[in-house]
Structures are given as structure tokens and as C-alpha cells.
PAVOLO-394333 format. One line per 8 residues: number of its first residue (from 1); their letters; for each residue x, y, z of N, C-alpha, C. Coordinates in Angstrom, 3 decimals. Example, Ala and Ser with C-alpha at 12.3 -4.5 7.8 and 13.67 -1.06 7.14 Angstrom:
% residues 2
1	as	13.190,-5.690,7.800,12.300,-4.500,7.800,13.200,-3.300,7.800 | 12.850,-2.250,7.080,13.670,-1.060,7.140,12.900,0.030,7.870 .
This chain:
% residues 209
1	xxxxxxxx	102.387,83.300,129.248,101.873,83.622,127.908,102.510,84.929,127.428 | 103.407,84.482,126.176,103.843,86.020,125.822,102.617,87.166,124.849 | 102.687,88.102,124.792,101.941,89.050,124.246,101.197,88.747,122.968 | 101.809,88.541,122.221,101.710,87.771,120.943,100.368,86.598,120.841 | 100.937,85.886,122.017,99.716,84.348,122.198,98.762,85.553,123.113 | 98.712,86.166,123.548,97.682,86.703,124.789,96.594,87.640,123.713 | 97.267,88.188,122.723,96.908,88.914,121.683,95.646,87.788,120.997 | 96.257,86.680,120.424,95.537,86.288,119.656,94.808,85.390,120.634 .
9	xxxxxxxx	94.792,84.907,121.662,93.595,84.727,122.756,92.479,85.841,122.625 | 93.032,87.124,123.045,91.997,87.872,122.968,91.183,88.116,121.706 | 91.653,88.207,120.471,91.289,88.217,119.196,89.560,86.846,119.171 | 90.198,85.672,119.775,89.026,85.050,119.552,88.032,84.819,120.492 | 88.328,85.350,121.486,87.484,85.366,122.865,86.600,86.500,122.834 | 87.563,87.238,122.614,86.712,88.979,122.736,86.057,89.396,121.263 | 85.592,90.931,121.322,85.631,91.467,120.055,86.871,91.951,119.428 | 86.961,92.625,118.113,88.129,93.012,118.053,87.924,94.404,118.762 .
17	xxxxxxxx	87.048,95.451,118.590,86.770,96.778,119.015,87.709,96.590,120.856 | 87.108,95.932,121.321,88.027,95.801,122.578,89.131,94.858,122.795 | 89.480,94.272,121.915,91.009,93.892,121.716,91.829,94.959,121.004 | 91.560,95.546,120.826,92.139,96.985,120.245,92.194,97.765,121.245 | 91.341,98.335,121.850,91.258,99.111,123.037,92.949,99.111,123.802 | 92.241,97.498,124.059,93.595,96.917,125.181,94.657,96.456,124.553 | 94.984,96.358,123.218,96.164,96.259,122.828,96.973,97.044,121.734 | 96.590,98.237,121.433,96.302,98.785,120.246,97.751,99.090,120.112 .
25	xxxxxxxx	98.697,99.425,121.110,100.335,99.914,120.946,101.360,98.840,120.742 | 100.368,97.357,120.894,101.298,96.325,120.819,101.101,95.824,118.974 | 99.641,96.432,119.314,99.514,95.674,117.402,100.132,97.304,116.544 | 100.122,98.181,117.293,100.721,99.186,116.275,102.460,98.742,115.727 | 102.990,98.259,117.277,104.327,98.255,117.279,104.682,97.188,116.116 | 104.108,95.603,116.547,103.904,94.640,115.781,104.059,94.850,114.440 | 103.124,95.521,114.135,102.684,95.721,112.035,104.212,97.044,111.926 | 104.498,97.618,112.638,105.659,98.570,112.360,107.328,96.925,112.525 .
33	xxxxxxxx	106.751,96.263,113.701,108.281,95.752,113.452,108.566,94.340,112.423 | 107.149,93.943,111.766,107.447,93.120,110.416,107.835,93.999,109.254 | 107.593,95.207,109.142,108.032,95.688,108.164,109.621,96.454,108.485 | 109.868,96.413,109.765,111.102,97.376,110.108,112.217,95.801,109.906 | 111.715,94.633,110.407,112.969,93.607,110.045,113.006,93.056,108.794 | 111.785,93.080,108.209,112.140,92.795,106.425,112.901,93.784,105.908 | 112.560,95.112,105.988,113.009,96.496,105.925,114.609,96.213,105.837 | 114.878,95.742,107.249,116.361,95.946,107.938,117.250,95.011,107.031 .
41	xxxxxxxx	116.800,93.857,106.516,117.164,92.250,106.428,117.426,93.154,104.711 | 116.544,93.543,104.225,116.439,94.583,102.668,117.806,95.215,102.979 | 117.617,96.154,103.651,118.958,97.416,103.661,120.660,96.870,103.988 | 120.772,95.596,104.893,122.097,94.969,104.781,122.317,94.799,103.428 | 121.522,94.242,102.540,121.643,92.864,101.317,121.349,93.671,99.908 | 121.365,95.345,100.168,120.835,95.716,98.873,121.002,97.196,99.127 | 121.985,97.766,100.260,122.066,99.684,100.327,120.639,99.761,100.391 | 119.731,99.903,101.027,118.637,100.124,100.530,117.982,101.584,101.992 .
49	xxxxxxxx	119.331,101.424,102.852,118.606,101.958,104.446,117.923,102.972,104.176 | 117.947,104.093,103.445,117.613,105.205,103.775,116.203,104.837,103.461 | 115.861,104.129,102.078,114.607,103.925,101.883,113.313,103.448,102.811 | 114.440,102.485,103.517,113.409,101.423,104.468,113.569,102.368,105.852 | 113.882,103.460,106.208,114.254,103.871,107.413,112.908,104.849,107.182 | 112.749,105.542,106.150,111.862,106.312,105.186,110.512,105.269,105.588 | 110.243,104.151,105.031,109.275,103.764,105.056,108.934,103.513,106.076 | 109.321,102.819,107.192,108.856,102.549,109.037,108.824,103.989,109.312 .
57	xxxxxxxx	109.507,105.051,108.906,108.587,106.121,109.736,107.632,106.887,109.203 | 106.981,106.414,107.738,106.251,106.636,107.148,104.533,105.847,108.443 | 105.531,104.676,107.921,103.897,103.494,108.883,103.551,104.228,109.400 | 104.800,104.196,110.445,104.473,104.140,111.543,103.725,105.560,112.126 | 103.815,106.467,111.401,103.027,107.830,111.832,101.520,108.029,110.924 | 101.373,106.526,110.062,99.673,106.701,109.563,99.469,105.867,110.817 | 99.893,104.839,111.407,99.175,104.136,112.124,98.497,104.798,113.375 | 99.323,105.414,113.577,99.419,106.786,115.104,97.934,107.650,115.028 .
65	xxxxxxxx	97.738,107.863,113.318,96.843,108.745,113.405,95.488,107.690,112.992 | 95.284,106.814,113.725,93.998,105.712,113.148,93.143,106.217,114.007 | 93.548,106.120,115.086,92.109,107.204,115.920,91.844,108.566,115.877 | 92.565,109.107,115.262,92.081,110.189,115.140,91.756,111.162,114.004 | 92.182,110.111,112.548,91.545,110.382,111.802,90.366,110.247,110.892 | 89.619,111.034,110.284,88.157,110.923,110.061,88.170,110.318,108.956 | 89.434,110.271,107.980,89.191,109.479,106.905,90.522,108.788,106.934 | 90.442,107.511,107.445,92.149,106.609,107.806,92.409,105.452,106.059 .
73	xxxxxxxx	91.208,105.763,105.065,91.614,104.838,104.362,92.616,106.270,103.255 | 91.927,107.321,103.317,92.529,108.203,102.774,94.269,108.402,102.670 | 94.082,108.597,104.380,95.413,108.633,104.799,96.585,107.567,104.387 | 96.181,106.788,104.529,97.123,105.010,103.976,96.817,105.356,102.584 | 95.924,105.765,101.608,95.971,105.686,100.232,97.452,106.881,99.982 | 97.251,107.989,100.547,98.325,109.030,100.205,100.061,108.164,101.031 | 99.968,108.200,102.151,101.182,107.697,102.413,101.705,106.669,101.302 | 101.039,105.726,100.592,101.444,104.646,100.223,102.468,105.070,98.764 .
81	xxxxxxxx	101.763,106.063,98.666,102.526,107.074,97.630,104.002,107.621,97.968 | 104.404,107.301,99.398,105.216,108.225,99.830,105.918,106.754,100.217 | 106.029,105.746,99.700,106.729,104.570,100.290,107.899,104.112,99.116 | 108.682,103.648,99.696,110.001,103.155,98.837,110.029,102.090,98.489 | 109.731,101.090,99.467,109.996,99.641,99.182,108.821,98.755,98.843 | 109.160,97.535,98.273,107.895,96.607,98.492,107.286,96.636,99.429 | 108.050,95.978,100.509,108.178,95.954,101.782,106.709,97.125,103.047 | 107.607,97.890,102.197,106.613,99.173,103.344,105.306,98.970,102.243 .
89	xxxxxxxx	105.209,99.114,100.961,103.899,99.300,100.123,102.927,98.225,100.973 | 103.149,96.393,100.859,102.499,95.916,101.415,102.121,95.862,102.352 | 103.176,95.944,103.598,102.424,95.923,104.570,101.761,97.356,105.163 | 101.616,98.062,104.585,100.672,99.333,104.399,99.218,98.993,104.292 | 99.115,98.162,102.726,98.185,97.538,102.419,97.382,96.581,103.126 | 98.172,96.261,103.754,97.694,95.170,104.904,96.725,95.593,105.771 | 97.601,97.123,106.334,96.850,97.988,106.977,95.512,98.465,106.525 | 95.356,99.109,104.708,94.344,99.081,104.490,93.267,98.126,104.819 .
97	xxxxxxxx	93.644,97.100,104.151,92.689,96.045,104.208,92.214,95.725,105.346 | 92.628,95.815,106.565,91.930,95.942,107.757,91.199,97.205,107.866 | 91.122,98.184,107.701,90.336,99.588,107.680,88.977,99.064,106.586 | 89.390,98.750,105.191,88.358,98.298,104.666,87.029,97.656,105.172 | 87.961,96.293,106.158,86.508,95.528,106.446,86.305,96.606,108.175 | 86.756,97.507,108.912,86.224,97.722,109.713,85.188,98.797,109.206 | 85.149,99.534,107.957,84.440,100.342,107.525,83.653,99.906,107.023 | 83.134,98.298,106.674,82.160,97.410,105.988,81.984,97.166,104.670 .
105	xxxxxxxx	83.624,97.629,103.955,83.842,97.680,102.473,84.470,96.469,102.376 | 83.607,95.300,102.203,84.240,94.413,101.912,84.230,93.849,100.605 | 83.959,94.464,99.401,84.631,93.853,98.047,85.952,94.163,98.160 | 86.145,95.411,98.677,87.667,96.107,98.712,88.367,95.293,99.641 | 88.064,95.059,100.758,88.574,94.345,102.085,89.025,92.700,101.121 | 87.758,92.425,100.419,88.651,91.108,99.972,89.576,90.949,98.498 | 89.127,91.866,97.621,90.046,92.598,96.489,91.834,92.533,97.186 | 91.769,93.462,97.985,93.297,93.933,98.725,94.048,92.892,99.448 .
113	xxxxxxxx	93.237,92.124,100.046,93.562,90.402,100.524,94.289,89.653,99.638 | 93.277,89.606,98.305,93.886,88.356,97.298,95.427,89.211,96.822 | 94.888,90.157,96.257,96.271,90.819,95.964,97.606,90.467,97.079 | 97.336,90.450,98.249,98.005,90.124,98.969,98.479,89.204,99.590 | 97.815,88.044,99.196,98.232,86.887,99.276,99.464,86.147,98.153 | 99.694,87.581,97.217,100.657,86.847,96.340,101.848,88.349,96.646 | 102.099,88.314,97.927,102.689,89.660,98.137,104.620,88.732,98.583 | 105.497,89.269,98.170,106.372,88.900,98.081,107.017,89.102,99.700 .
121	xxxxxxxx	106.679,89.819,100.325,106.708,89.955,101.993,105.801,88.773,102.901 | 107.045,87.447,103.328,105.953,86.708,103.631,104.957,86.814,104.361 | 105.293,87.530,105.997,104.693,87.624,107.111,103.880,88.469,106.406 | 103.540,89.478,105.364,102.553,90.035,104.777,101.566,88.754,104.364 | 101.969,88.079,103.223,101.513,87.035,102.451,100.598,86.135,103.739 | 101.313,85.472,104.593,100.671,84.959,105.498,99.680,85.530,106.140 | 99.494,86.622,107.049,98.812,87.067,107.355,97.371,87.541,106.771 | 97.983,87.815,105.041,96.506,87.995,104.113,95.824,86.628,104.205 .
129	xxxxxxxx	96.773,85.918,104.258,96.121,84.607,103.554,95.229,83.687,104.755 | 95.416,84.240,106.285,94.958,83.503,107.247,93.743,84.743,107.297 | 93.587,86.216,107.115,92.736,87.060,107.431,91.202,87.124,105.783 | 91.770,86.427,104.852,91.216,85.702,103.879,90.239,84.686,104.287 | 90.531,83.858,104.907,90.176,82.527,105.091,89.006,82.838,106.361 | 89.413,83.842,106.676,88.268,83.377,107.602,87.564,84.728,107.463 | 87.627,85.660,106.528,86.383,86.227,105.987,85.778,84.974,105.115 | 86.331,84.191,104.244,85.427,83.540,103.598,84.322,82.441,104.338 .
137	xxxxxxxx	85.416,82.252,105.561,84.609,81.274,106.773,83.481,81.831,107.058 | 83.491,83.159,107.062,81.740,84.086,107.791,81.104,83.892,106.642 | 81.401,84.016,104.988,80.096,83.999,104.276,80.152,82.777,103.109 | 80.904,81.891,103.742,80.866,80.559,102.865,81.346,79.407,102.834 | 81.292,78.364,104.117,82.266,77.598,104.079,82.779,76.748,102.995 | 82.735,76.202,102.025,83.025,75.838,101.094,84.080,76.572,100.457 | 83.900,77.449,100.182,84.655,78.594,100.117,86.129,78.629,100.352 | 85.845,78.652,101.822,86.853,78.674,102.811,87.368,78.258,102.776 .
145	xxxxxxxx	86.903,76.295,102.853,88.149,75.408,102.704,88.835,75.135,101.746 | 87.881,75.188,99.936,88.831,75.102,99.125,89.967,76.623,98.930 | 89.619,77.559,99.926,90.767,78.568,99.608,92.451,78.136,100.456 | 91.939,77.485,101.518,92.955,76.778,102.748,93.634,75.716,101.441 | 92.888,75.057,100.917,93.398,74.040,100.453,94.416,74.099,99.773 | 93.657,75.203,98.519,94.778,75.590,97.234,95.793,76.439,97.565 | 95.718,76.997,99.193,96.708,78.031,99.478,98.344,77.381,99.838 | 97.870,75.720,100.318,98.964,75.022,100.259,100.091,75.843,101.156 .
153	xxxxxxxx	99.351,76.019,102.214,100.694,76.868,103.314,101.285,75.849,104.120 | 102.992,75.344,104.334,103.583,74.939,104.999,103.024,74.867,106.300 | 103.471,73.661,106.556,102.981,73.388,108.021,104.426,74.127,108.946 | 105.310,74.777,108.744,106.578,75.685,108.940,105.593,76.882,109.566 | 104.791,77.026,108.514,104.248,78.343,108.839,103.779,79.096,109.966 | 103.871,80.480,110.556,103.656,80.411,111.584,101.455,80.417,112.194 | 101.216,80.588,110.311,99.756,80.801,110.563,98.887,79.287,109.962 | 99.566,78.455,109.767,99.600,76.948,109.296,98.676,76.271,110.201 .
161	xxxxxxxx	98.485,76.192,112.024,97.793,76.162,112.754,96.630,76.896,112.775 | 96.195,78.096,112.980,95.277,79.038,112.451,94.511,78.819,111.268 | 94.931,78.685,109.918,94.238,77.859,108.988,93.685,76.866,108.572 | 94.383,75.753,109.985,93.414,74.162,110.114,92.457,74.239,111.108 | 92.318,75.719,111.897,91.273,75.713,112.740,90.265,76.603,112.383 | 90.541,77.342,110.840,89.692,77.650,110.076,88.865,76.747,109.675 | 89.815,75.925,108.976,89.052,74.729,108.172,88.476,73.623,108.783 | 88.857,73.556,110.392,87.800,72.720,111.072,86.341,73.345,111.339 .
169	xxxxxxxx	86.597,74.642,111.656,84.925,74.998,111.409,84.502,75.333,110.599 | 85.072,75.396,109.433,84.088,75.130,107.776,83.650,74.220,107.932 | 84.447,72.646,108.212,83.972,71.587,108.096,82.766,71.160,108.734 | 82.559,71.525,110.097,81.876,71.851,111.274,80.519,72.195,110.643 | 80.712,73.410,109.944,79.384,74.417,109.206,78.964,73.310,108.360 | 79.605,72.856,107.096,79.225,71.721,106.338,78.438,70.553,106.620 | 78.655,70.145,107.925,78.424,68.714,108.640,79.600,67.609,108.260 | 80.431,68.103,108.176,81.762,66.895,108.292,82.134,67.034,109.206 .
177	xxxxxxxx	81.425,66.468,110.458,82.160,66.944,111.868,83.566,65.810,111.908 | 83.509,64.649,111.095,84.209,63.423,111.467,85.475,64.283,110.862 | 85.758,65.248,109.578,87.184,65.501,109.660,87.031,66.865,110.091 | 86.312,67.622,110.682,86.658,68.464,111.591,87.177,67.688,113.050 | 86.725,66.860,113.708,87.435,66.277,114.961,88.999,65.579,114.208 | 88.956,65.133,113.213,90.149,64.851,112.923,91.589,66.246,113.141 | 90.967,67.093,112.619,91.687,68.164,112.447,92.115,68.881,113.868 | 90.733,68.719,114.581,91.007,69.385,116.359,92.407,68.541,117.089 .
185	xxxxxxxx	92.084,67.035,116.470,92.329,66.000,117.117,94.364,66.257,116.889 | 94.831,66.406,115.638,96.094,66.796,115.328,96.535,67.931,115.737 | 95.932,69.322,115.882,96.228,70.195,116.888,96.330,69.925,118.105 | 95.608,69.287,118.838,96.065,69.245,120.173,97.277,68.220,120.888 | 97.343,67.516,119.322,98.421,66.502,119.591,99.672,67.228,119.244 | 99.690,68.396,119.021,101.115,68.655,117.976,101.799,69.851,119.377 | 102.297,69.063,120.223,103.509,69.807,121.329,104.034,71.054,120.812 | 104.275,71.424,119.437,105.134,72.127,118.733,103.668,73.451,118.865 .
193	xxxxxxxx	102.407,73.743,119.228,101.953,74.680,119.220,101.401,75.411,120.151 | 101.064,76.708,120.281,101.010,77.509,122.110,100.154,76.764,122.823 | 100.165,76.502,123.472,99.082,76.387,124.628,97.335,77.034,124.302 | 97.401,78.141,123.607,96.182,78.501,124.128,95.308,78.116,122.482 | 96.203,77.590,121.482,96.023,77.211,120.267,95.253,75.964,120.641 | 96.255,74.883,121.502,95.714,73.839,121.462,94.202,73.700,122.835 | 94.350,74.610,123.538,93.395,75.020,124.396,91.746,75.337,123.295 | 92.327,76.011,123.006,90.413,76.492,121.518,90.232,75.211,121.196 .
201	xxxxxxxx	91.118,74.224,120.580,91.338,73.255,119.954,89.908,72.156,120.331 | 90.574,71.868,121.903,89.758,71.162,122.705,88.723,71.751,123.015 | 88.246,72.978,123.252,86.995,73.494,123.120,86.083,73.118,122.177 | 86.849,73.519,121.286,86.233,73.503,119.982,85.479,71.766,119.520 | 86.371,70.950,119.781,86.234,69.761,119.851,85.261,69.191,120.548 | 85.372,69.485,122.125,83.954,69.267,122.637,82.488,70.044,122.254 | 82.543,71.039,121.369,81.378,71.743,121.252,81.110,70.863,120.193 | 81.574,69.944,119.438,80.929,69.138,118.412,80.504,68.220,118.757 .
209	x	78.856,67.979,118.735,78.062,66.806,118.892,77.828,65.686,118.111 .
């Protein structure tokens, strides 16, 4: 299991407070190296290096200070000021928006989401759009699924899996268990996804009566 899949194992097994604990330099590095290869992929195709070299070491020194500062939405509000590219702005924002809902501001937490779901940085875009979906999963399934629906994300995608196992436990919550097992039932058939994806899958599947 590479880091990545072990990461998001822990994400749904554990809390996040202690999936952080134990992974906090891999998700720092992570959110620094989607914006350092969009960044990079920017600066071949457009002179752009100094800017994007500017912005990863911008991140990357608010992220550094998340534990130890007393006001971290502050901090990301001023840096964001100090950013060059799309690129670094969003996935900054990204960052906010996780500080938001750990601080329990969630009009803002889901305000900064939608905005970000139409963010021109995909692995930004994606990521809002799977961390969307399943805030709406905690306070509405209905919700939820017509947001999966209209979000119309490629099955390419790398969070395309993640969003049908959103929408199997909306369905679940609803009482459509018959296309929630449908939905378990195509994840665990689809070879093309990790192991521990299609592992919840079947869990998940047998916990429906």
C-alpha cells in the first residue's frame, strides 16, 4: 500500500485529528506538491517560474505554521495576498477551507468549496468537489446525491470512485439500499481501483440489510 492509499484508509477508519497526527508531513508535502507540478507544468508553457517558485514557498511556510499558529485562517487570508498564480491562490484556498470546517465555520467551509469547485486547477477542483459531497452527506442526503450527480465527474477521475461511495451512502440514508448495493457492487468489480477502495466497498455492502 503506497502512502497515498494508506492515507486515505486512515482518513476513513480513524479520526481526522489522528490521521493528522500520523501523517501531517505527508499531507503537508502532498497539498505543496499539487500546486508545485501545476506550478512547474505553468512556468515551462508561460515564463511564469519565478512566480510559481514564489508561490510553493509561500504554501509551503503557512502550512508549517498550522500548529502553531493561534489564528491559521488569518495567516492563509494574508499569504493569499502574497500569491502570484491561480494556481497557488486556489490551492491555498483549499487549505482554507479545511481550517474553516476544523474551526466549525461551516457556511464559510461550504461558501469556499463551491467557489472551488469551479477552480480552474483540477486536482484543486476535484478535491473541492469530493470534500463537498460529503459535507453535504453529514447534513443531507438528498443533497448529496443530487450534488454528485450534477457534478458530472469523469469516471477518469482520480476522485470519481470516492464520489460513488459517497453516493452509495446517501442512498443507504434514503432507503434505496437496492441502488446503493448496485453502486458497492461496480466498485468492487472495477480491477482498475486500490485495494482498500474496493475493500470499504465490501464492507460497506455487507453492512446493508
Amino acid at each position: 500500500m503506497n502512502i497515498l492509499q494508506e492515507i486515505d484508509s486512515t482518513l476513513h477508519y480513524e479520526n481526522l485529528e489522528k490521521a493528522w497526527h500520523k501523517y501531517k508531513y505527508a499531507f503537508m508535502l502532498t497539498l505543496v506538491a499539487i500546486f508545485a507540478g501545476v506550478a512547474g507544468f505553468n512556468a515551462y508553457n508561460s515564463s511564469v517560474e519565478k512566480q510559481s517558485k514564489n508561490d510553493t514557498t509561500v504554501i509551503f511556510k503557512v502550512i508549517m505554521q498550522k500548529a502553531q499558529s493561534n489564528d491559521y485562517i488569518q495567516v492563509i487570508e494574508k499569504a493569499l495576498e502574497e500569491l502570484e498564480t491561480t494556481a497557488g491562490v486556489e490551492t491555498l484556498k483549499l487549505e482554507l477551507a479545511k481550517t474553516y470546517k476544523t474551526e466549525a465555520k461551516l457556511a464559510e467551509y461550504e461558501k469556499t468549496l463551491k467557489e472551488l469547485t469551479s477552480a480552474k486547477t483540477q486536482a484543486v477542483r476535484h478535491i473541492s468537489t469530493y470534500m463537498l459531497a460529503e459535507h453535504f452527506l453529514a447534513i443531507d442526503a438528498k443533497k448529496a446525491i443530487k450534488f454528485i450527480d450534477e457534478a458530472k465527474v469523469k469516471k477518469t477521475a482520480f476522485t470519481y470512485a470516492l464520489l460513488q461511495e459517497i453516493k452509495a451512502m446517501a442512498l443507504t440514508k434514503k432507503g434505496d439500499k437496492v441502488a446503493a448495493k448496485v453502486i458497492y457492487n461496480a466498485l468492487i468489480a472495477n480491477s482498475n481501483l486500490p485495494a482498500n477502495v474496493q475493500a470499504r466497498a465490501k464492507m460497506k455492502l455487507a453492512q446493508i440489510k
